[in-house]
C-alpha positions in Angstrom: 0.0 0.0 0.0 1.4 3.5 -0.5 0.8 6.8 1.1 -2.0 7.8 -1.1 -4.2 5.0 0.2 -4.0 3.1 -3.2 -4.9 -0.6 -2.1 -7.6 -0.1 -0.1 -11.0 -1.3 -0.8 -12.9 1.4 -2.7 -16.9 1.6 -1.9 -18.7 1.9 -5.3 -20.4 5.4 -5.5 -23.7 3.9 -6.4 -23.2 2.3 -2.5 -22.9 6.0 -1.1 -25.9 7.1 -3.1 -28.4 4.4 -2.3 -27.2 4.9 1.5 -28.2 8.4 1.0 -31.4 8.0 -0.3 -32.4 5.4 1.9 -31.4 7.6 4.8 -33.5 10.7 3.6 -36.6 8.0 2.7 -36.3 7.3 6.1 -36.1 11.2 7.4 -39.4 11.9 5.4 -41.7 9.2 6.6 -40.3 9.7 10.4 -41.6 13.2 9.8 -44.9 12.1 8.0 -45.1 9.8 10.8 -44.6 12.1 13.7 -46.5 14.5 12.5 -49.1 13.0 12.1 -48.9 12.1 15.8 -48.0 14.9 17.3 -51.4 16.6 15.2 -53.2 14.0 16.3 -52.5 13.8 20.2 -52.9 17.8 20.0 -55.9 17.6 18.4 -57.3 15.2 21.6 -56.4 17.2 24.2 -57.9 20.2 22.8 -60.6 19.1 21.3 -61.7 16.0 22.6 -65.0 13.5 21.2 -67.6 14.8 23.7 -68.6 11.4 25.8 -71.0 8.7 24.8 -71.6 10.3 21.4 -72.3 7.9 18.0 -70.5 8.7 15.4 -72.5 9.9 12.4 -69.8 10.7 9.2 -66.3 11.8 9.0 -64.4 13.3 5.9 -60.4 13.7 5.7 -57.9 14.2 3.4 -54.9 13.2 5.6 -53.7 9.6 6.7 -56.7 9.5 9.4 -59.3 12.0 11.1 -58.8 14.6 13.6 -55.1 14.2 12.9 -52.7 15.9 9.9 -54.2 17.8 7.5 -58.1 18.5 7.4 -61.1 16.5 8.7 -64.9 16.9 9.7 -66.0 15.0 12.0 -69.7 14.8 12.9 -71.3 13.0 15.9 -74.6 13.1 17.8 -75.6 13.0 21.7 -78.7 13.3 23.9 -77.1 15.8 25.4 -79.0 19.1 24.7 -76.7 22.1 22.9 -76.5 23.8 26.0 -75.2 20.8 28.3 -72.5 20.4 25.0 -71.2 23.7 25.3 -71.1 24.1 29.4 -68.5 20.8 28.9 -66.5 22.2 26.5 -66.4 25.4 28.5 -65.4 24.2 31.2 -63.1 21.8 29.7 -61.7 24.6 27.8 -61.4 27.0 30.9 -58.6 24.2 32.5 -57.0 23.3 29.7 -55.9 26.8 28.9 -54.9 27.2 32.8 -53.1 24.0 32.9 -51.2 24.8 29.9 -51.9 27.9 28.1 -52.5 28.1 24.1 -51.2 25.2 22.0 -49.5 26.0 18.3 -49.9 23.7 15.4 -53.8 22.5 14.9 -56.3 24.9 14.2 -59.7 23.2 15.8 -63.5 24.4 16.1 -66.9 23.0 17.0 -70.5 23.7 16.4 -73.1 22.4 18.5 -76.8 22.3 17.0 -79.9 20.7 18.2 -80.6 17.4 16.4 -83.2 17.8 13.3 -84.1 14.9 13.8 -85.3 14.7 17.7 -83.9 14.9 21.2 -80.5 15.7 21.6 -77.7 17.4 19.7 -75.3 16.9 16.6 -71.6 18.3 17.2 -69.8 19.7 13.9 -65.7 19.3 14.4 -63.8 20.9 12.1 -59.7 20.1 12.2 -57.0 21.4 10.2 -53.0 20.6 11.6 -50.0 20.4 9.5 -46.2 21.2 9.7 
């Protein structure tokens, strides 16, 4: 072997770039991934399914609802509007003294009485993303 290294076992170049690309591959779906997460656990605390409501239709365009990117999710109680609101007020009212205002998702809800009897349908409307 001489000083310039001449002798040692070269690594083809096409080894360096599919090392490369696998590792940025990976970088991207860790991010998809965690965001994703982190979107949807923010989304949870904030803006939680009110109890013991049924489901009634969800739309998203992201991997899942109520997570990254934007989702309406729709769900129906017995609960009258009023009883709705007073949990998520007071839900609300501790969440911002426990921990103040969060950053990435952007959530609302709308409580109406049900059309279609006793009780109330909840509109929640998501958007999160990085």
């Amino acid at each position: 072997m001489d000083a310039l290294g001449r002798g040692r076992n070269k690594r083809s170049p096409l080894v360096g770039c599919l090392v490369v690309t696998l590792v940025v591959v990976l970088f991207i779906v860790a991010l998809v991934f965690g965001s994703d997460q982190y979107c949807r656990y923010e989304i949870n605390q904030r803006l939680p399914i009110y109890p013991e409501s049924t489901l009634v239709s969800q739309e998203f365009n992201g991997l899942r609802p109520r997570a990254t990117g934007a989702s309406q999710v729709v769900v129906s109680t017995p609960d009258d509007p009023e009883t709705v609101t007073e949990w998520y007020r007071q839900l609300n009212l501790e969440r911002v003294k426990r921990e103040g205002p969060q950053g990435l998702a952007s959530v609302n809800y709308v409580v109406e009485a049900n059309p279609e009897g006793e009780g109330s349908v909840i509109y929640y409307r998501t958007e999160c993303g990085i």
